[in-house]
Backbone bond lengths (Angstrom), bond angles and torsions (degrees), N, CA, C in turn:
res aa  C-N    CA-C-N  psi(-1)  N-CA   C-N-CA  omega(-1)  CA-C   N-CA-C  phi
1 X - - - 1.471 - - 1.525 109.69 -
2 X 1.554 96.37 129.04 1.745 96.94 172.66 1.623 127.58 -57.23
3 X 1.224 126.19 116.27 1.752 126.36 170.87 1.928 103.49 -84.72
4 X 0.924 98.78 103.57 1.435 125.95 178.52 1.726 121.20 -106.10
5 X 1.103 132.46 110.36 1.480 133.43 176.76 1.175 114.75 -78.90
6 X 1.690 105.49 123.36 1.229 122.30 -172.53 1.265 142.28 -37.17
7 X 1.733 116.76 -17.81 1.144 130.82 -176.38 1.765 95.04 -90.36
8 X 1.131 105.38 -39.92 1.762 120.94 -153.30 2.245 87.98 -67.90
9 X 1.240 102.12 -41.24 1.856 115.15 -171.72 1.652 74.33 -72.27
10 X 0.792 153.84 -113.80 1.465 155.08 -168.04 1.496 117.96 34.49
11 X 1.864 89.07 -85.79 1.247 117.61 157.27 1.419 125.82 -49.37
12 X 1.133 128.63 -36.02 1.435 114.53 160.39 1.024 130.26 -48.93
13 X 1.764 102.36 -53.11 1.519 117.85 -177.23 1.528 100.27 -53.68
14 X 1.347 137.19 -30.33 1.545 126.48 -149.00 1.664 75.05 -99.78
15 X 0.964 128.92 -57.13 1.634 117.29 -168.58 1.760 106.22 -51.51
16 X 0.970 148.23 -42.29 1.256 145.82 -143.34 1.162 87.52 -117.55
17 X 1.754 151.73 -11.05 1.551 139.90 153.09 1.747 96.36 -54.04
18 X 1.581 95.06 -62.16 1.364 106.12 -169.24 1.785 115.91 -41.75
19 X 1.191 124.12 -34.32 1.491 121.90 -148.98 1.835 74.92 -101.35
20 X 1.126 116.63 -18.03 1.816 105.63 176.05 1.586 112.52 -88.35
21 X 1.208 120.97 -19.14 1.405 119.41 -169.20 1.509 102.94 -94.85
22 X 1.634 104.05 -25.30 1.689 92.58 -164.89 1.737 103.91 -115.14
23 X 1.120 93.03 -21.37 1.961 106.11 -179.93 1.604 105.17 -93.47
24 X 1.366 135.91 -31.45 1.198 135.52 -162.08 2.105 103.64 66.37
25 X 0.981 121.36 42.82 1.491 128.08 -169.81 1.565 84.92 -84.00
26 X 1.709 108.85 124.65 1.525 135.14 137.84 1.071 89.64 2.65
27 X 2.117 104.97 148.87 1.263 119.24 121.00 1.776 125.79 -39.77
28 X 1.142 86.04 -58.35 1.074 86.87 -161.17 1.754 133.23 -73.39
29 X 1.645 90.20 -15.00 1.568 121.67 159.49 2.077 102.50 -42.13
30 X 1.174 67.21 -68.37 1.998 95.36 -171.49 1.484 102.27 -31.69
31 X 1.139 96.97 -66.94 2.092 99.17 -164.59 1.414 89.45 -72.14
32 X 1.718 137.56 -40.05 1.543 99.25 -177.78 1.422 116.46 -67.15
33 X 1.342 134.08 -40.50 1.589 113.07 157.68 1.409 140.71 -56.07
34 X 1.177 103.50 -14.38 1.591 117.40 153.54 1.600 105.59 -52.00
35 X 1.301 100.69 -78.21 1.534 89.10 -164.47 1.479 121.62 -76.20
36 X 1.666 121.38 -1.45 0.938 111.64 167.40 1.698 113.06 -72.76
37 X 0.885 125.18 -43.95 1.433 136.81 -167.61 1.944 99.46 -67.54
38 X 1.453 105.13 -50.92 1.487 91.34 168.74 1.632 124.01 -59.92
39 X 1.427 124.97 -30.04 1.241 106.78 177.85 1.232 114.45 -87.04
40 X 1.487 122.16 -20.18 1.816 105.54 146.07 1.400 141.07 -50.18
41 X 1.175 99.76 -29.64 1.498 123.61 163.21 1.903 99.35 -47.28
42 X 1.508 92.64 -91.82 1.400 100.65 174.45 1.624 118.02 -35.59
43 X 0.955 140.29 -41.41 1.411 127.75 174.76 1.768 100.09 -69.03
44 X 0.992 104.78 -54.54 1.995 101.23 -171.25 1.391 87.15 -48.07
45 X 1.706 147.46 -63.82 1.488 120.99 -173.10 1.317 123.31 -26.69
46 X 1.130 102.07 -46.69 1.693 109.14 178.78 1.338 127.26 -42.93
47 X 1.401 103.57 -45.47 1.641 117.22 165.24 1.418 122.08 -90.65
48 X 1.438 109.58 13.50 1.460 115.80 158.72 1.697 85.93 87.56
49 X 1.369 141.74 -8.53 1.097 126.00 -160.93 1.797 109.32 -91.05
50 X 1.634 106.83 -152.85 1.898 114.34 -176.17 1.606 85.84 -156.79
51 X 1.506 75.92 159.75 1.842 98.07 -176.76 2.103 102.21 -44.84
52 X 1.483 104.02 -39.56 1.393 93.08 -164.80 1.319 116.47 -87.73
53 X 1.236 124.13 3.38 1.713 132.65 141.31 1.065 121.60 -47.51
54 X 1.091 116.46 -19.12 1.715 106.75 -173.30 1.790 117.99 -78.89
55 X 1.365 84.48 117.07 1.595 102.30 170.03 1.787 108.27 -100.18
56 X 1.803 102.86 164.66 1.380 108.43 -175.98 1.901 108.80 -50.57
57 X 1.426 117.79 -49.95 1.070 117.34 149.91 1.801 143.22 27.35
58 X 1.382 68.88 -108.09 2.007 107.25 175.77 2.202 92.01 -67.78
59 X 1.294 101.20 -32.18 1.510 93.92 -169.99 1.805 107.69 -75.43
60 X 1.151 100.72 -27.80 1.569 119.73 163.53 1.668 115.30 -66.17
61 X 1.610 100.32 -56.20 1.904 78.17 172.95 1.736 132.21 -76.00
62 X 1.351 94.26 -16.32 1.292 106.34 163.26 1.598 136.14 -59.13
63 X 1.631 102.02 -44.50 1.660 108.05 150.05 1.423 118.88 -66.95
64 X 1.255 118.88 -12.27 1.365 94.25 -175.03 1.777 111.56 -118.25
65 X 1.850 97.76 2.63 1.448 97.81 151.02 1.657 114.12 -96.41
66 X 1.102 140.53 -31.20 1.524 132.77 129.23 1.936 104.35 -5.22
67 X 0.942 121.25 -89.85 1.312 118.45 -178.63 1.780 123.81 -29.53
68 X 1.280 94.60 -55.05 1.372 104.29 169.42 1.333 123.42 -66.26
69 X 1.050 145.64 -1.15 1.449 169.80 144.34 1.286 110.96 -74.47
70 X 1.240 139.58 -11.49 1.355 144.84 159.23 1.664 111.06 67.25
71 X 1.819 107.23 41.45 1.192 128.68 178.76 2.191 102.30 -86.16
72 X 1.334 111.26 130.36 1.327 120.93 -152.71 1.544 104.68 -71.36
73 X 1.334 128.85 162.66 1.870 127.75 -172.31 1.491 95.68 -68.84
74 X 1.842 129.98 -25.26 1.244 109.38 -173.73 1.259 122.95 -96.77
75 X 1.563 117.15 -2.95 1.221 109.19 155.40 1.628 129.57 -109.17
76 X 0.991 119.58 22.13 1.308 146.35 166.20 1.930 109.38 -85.46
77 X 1.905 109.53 -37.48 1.148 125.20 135.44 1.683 126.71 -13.54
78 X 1.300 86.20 -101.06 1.270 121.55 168.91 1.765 114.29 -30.10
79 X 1.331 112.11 -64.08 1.762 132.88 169.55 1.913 91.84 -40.59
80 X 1.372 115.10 -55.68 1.490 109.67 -153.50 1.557 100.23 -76.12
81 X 1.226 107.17 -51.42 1.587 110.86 175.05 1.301 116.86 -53.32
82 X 1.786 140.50 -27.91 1.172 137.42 170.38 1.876 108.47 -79.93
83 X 1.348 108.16 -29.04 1.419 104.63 168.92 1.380 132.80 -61.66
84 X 1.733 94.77 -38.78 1.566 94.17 -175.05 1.957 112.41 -93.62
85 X 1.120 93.78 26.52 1.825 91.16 -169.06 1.743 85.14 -120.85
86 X 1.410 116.84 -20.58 1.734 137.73 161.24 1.369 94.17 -55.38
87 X 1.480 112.65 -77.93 1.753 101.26 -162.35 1.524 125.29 -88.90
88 X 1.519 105.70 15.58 1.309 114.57 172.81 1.855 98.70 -88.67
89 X 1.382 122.51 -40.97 0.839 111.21 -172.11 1.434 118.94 -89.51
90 X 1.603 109.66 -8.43 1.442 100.39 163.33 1.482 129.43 -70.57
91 X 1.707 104.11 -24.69 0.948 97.43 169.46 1.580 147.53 -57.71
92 X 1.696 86.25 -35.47 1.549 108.61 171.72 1.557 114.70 -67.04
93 X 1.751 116.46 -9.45 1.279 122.39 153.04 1.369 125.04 -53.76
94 X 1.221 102.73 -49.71 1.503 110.82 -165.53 1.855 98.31 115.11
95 X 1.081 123.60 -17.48 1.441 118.54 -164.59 1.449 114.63 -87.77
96 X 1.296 116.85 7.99 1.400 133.14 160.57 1.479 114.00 -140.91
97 X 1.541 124.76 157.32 1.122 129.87 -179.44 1.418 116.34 -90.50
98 X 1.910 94.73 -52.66 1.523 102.81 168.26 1.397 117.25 -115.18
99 X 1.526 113.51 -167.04 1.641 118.21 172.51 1.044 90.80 -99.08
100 X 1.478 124.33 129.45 1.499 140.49 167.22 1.423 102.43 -68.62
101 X 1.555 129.56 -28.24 1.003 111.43 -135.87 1.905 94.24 -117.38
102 X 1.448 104.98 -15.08 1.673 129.76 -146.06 1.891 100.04 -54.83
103 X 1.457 99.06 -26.30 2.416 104.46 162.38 0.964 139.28 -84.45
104 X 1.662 112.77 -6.14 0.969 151.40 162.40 2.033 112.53 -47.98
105 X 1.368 130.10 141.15 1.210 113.68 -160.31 1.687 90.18 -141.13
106 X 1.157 147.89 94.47 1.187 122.00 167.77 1.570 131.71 -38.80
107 X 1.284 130.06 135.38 1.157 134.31 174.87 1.703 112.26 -39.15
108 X 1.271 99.17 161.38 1.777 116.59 -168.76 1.774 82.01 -100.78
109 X 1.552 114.32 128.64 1.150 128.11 165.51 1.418 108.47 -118.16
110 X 1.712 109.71 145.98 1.365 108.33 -149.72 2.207 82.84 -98.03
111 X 1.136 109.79 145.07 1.376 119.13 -173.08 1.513 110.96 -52.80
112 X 1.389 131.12 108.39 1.410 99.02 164.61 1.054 124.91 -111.13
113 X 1.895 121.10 170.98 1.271 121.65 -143.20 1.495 95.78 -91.73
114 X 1.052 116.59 150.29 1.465 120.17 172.93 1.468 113.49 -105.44
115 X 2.005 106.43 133.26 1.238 124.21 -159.89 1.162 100.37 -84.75
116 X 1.646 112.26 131.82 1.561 142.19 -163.18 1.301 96.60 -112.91
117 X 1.467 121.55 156.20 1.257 136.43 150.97 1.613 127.41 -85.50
118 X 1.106 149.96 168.88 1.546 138.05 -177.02 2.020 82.00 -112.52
119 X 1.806 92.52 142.09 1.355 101.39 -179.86 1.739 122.84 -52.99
120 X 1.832 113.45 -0.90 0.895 120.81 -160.20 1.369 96.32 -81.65
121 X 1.673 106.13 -61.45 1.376 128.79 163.70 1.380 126.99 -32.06
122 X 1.271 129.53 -45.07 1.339 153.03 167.41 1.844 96.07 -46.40
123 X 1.640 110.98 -73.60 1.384 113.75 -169.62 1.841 111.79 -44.20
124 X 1.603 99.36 -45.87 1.352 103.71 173.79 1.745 119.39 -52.97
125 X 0.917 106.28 -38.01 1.551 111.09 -174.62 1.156 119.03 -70.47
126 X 1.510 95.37 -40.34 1.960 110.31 171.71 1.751 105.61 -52.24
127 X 1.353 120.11 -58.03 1.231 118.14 -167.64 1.498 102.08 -81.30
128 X 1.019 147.23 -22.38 1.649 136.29 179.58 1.664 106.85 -37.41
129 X 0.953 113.64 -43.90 1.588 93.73 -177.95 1.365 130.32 -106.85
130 X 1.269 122.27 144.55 1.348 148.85 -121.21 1.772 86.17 -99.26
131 X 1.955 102.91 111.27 1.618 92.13 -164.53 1.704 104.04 -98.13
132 X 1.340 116.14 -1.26 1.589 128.65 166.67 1.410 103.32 -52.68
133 X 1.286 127.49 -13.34 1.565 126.64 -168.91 1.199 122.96 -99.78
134 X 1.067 159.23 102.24 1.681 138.68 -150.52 1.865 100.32 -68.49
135 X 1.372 124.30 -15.78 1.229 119.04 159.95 1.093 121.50 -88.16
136 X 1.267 135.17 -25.45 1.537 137.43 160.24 1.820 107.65 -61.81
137 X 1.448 129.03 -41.74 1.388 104.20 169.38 1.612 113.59 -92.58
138 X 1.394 120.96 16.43 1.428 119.19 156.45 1.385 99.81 -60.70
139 X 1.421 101.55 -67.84 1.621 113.02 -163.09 1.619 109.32 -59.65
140 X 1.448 137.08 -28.12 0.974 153.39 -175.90 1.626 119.15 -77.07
141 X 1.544 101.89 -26.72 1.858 117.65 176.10 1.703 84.31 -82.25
142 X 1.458 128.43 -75.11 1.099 163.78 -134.77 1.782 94.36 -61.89
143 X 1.160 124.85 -52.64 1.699 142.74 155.79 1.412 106.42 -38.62
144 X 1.416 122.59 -74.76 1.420 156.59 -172.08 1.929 101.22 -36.28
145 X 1.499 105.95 -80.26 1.532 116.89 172.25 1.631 114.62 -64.45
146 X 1.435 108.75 -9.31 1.552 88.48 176.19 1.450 90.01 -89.48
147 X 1.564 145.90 -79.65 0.789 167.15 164.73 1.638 97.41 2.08
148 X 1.340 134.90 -50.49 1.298 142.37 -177.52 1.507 108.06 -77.49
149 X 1.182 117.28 -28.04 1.740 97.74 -156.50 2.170 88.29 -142.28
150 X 1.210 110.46 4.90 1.449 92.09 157.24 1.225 117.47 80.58
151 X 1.549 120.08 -6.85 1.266 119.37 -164.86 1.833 107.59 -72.06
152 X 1.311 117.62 155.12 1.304 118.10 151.52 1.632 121.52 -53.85
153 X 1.433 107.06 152.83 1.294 101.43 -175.44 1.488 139.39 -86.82
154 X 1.775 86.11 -13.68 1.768 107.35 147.76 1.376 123.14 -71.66
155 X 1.211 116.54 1.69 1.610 128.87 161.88 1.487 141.66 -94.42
156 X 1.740 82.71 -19.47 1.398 107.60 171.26 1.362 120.44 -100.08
157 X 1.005 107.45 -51.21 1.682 102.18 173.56 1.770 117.09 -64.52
158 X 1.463 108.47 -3.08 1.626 102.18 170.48 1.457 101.94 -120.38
159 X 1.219 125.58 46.27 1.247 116.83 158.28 1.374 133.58 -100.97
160 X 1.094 95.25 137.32 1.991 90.78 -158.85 2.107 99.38 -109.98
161 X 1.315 91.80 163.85 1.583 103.12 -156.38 2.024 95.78 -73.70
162 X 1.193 105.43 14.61 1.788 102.04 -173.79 1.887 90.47 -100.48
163 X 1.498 92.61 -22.59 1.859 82.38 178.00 1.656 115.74 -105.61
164 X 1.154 111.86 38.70 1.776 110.02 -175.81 2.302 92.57 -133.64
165 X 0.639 102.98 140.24 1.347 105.61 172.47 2.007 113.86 -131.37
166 X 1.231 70.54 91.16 1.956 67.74 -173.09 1.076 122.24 -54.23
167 X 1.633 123.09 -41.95 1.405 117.65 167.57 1.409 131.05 -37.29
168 X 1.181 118.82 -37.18 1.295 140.98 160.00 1.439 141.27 -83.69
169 X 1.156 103.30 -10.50 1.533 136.63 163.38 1.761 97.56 63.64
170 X 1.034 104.37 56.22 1.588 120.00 -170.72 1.653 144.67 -99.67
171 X 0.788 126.25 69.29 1.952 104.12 -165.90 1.277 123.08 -97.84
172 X 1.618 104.73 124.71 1.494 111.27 -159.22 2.035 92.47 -74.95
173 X 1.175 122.48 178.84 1.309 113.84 175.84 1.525 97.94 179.60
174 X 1.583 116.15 128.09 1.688 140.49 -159.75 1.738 75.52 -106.04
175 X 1.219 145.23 110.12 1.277 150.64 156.99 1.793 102.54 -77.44
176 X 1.161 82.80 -166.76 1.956 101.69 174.44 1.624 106.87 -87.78
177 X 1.462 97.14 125.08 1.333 129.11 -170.41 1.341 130.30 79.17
178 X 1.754 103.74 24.53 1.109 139.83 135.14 2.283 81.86 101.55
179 X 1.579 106.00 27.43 1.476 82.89 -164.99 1.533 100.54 -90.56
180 X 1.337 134.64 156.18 1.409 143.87 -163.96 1.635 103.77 -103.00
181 X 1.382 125.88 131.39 1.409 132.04 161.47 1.628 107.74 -128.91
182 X 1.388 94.16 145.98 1.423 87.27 157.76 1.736 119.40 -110.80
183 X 1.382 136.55 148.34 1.275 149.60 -150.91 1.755 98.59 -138.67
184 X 1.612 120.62 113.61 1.160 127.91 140.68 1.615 138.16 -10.82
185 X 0.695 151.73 64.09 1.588 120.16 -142.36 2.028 103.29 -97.50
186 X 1.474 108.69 1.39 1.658 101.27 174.36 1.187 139.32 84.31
187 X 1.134 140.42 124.22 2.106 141.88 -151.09 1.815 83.68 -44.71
188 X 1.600 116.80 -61.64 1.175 108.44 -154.16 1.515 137.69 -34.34
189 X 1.674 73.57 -76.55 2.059 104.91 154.96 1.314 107.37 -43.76
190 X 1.017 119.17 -72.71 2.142 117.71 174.28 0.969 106.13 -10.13
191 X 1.634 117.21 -67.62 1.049 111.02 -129.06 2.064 105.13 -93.45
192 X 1.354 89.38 -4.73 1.341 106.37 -171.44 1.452 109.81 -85.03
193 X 1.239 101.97 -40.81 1.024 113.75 -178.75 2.239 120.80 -81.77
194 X 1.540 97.47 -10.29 1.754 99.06 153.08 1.005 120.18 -88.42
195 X 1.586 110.35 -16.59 1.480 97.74 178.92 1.550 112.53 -83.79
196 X 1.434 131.82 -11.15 1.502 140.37 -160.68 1.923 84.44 -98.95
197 X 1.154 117.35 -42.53 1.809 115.16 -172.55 1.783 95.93 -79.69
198 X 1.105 128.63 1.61 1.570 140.79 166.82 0.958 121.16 -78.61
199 X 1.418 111.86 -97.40 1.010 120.98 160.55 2.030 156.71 -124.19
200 X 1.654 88.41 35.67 1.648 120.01 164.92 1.249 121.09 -78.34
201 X 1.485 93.60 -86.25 1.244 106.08 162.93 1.474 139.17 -21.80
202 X 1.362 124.61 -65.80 1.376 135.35 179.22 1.480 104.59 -75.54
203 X 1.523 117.92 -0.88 2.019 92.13 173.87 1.908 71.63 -122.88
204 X 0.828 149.31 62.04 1.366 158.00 164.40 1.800 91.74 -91.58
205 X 1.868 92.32 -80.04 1.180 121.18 -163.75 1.401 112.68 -138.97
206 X 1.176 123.48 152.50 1.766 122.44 169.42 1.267 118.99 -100.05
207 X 1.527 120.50 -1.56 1.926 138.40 -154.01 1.563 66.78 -101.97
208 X 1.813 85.03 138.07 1.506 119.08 154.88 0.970 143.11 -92.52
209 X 1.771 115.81 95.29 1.083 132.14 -131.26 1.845 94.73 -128.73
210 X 1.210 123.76 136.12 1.647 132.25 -178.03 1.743 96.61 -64.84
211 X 1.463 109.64 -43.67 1.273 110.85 -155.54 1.546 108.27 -71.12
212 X 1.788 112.80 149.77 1.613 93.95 174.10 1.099 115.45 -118.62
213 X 1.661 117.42 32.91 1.406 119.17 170.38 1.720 101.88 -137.25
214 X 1.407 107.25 109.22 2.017 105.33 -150.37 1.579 79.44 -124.71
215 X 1.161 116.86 179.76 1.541 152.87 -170.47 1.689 81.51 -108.64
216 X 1.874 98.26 162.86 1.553 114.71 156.59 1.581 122.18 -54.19
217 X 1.542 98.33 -31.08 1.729 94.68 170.15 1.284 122.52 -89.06
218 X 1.367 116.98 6.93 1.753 119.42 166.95 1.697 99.11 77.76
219 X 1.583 110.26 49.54 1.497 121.79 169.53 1.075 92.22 -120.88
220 X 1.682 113.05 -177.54 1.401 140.98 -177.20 1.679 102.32 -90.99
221 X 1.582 106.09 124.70 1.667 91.17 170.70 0.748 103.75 -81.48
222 X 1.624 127.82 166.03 1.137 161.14 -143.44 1.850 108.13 -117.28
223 X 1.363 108.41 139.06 1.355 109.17 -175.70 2.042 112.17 -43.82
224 X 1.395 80.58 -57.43 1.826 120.25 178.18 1.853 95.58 -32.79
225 X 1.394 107.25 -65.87 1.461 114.08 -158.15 1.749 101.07 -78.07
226 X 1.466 128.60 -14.84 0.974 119.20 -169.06 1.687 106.17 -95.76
227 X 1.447 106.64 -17.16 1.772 112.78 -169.00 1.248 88.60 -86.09
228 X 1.177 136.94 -33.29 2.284 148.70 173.05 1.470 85.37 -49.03
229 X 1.078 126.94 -67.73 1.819 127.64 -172.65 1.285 97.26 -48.32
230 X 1.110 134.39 -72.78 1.242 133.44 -128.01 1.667 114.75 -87.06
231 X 1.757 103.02 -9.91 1.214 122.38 -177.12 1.717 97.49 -101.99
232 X 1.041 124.60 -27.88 1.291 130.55 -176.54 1.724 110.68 -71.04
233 X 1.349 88.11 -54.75 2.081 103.06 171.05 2.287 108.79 -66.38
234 X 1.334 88.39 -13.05 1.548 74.83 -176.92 1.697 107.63 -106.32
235 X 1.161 103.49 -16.93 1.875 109.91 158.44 1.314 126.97 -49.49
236 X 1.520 102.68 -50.60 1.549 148.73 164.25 1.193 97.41 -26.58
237 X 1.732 103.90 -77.75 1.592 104.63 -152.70 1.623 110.32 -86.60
238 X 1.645 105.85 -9.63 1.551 104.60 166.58 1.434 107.00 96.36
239 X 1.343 107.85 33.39 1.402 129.77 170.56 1.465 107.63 -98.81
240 X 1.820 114.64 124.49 1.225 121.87 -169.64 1.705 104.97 -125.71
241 X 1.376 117.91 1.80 1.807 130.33 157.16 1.525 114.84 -39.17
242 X 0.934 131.56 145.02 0.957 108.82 167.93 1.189 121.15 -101.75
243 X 1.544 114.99 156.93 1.287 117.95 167.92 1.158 154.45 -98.47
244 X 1.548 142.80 -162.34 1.375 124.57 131.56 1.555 97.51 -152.25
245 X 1.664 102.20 -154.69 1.541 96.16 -164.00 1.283 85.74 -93.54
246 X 1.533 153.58 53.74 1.616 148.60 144.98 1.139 90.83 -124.50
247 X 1.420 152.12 22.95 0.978 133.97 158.20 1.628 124.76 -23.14
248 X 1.358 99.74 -89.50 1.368 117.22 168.06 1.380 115.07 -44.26
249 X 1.170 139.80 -38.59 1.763 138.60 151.14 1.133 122.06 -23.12
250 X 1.639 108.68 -55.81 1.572 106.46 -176.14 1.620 108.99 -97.74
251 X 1.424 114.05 0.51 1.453 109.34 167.85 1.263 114.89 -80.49
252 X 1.348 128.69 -28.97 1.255 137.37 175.03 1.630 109.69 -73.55
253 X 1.284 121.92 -47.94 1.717 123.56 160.29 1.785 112.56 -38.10
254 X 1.690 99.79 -68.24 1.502 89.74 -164.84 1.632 110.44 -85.90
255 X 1.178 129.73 7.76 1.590 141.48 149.74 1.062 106.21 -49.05
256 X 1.471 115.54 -70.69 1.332 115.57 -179.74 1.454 127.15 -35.50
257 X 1.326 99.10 -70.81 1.673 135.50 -172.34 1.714 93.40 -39.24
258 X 1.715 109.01 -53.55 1.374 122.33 -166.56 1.767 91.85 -65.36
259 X 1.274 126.26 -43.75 1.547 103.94 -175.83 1.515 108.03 -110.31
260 X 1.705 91.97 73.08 1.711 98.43 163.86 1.474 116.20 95.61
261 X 1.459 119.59 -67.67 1.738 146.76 -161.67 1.894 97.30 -25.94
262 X 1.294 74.37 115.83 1.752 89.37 166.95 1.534 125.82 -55.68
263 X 1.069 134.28 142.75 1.874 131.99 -138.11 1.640 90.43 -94.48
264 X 1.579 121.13 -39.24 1.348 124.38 -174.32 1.708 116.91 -77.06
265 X 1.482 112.92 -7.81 1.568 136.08 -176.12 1.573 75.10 -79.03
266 X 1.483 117.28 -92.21 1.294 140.14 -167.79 0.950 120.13 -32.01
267 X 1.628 141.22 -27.19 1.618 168.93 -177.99 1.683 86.82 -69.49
268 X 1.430 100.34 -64.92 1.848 118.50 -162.57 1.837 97.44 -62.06
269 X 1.283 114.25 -56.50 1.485 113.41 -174.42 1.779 117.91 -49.22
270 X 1.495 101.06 -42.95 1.741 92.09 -158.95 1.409 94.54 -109.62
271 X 1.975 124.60 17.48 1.336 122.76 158.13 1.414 111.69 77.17
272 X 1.173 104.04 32.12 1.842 100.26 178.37 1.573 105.17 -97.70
273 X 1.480 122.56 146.18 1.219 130.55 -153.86 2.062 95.72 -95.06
274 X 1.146 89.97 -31.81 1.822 88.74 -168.20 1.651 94.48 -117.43
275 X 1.471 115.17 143.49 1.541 124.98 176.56 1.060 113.16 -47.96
276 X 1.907 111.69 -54.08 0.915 121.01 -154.47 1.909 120.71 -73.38
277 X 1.496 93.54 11.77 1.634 99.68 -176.25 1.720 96.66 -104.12
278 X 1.441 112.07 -16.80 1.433 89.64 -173.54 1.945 101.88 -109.19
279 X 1.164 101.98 9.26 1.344 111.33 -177.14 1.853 105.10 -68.66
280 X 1.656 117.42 -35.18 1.348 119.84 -169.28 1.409 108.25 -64.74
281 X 1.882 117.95 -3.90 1.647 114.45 160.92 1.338 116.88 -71.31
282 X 1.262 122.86 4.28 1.927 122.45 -156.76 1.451 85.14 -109.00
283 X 1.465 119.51 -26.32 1.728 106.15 173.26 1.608 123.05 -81.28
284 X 1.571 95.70 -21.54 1.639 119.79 175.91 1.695 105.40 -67.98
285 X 1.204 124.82 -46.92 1.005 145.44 144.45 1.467 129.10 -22.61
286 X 0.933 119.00 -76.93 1.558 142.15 170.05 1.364 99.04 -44.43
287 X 1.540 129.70 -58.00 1.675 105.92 -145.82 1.307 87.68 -103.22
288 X 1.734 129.76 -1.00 1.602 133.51 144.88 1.319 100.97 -23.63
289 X 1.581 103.41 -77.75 1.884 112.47 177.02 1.314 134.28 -18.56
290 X 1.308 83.60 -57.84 1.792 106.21 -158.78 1.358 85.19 -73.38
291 X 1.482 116.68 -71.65 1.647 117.59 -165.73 1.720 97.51 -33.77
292 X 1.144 142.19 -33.30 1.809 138.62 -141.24 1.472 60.52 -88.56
293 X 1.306 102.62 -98.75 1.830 119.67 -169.98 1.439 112.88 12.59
294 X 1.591 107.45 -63.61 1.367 126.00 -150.88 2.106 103.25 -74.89
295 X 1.377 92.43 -33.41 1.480 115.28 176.37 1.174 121.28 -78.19
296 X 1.555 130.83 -49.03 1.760 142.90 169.85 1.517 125.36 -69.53
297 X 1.693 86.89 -42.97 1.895 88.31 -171.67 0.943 116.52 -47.41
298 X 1.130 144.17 168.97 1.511 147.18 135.45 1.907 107.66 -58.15
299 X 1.161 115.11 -65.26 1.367 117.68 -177.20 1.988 103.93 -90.18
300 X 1.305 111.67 46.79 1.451 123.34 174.70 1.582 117.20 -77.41
């Protein structure tokens, strides 16, 4: 357990309100700079020191006792990027003069590929759950629109029925850094998804709730309870790929990519701010190819 000084936990707390009120930063953003910053904390005890001691220095022996601890380049990442958005904003406190940290360079992380499903796999997953159930076509709409429109799954489970326009077959969506796209979502998904705002939904729950993907008690599910589904339906269907909770994110990216879809369309759909983050589907893509190639050709 981290030993943290009370003034120093303070200051965190006011930094990590701050990066939520003015950045719109994740939950889940939040607690990893939480705890990165507390176990810096906890090491500066060691040297008798506080968060506002820190010089470029101490920020140097600290990465390179980090190293010696056999802590990984991407969260050592992660540590530098929550530090320096720390001493940028202390500064704007007044509680530092300079950025201790501002020469500081985060490490070069090598891209990794993100694990796809084969469209075969995908179909299986779609049907695993049981749509006679008003929780089986929760989970069955809930599959359907991620799978169609790419969204994250912290995007999906808080989407409320003021941002979907069925007539238009539409979903408005406030991403990270509060920027707005709108996303297609397709006859399929549509159509799955009137029948779940029909008749799922309303024998779900009768509480009037914004959200249109609720629990039996007419709450918001939970990231936690929806990745339990989604691992449960992929046991089900006898899927042994692995996963995570973007599964369906990057199946819908390199689907695309695989039938044709322009890279700057695809940039715009799943809301990424720089190309070069949605470009690592064109390698997902590629050895798609090759693998067919290597399998169909005759001279493969």
């Amino acid at each position: 357990m981290t030993q943290v000084h009370p003034q120093d936990d303070e200051r965190i707390d006011a930094f990590v309100e701050y990066l939520w009120l003015h950045h719109g930063v994740s939950n889940n953003t939040q607690a990893a700079y939480r705890s990165d910053l507390r176990r810096y904390c906890d090491y500066l005890m060691t040297q008798k020191l506080g968060l506002l001691d820190t010089t470029s220095t101490i920020l140097q022996d600290y990465l390179l006792w980090r190293r010696s601890q056999g802590l990984s380049p991407r969260s050592t990442s992660r540590f530098l990027s929550a530090m320096k958005k720390f001493a940028q904003f202390a500064v704007k406190q007044g509680w530092l003069n300079t950025d201790p940290s501002a020469r500081l360079k985060r490490p070069k992380l090598p891209q990794s590929i993100p694990h796809s499903l084969s469209e075969a796999d995908v179909d299986a997953l779609l049907h695993a759950p049981a749509t006679d159930t008003e929780l089986g076509l929760r989970d069955r709409t809930m599959l359907e629109v991620l799978y169609a429109s790419g969204l994250r799954v912290s995007e999906l489970i808080r989407l409320q029925l003021e941002q979907v326009s069925l007539q238009q077959g539409l979903v408005r969506i406030i991403g990270k850094g509060d920027k707005e796209r709108l996303v297609p979502l397709g006859e399929e998904a549509l159509d799955w998804l009137q029948q779940y705002l029909r008749h799922g939904r309303p024998a779900l729950s009768d509480k009037n709730s914004p959200w249109i993907f609720i629990t039996q008690r007419g709450t918001l599910l939970t990231r936690q309870a929806f990745w339990y589904r989604i691992k449960h339906y992929a046991a089900q269907a006898g899927i042994r790929a692995h996963l995570s909770p973007h599964t369906l994110r990057h199946a819908f990216a390199t689907h695309l990519l695989n039938h044709g879809a322009d890279l700057r369309v695809l940039q715009m759909l799943l809301g990424h701010s720089d190309l070069s983050t949605t470009q690592i589907y064109t390698q997902v893509a590629r050895e798609r190819l090759q693998s067919l190639h290597a399998q169909h050709h005759p001279r493969g």
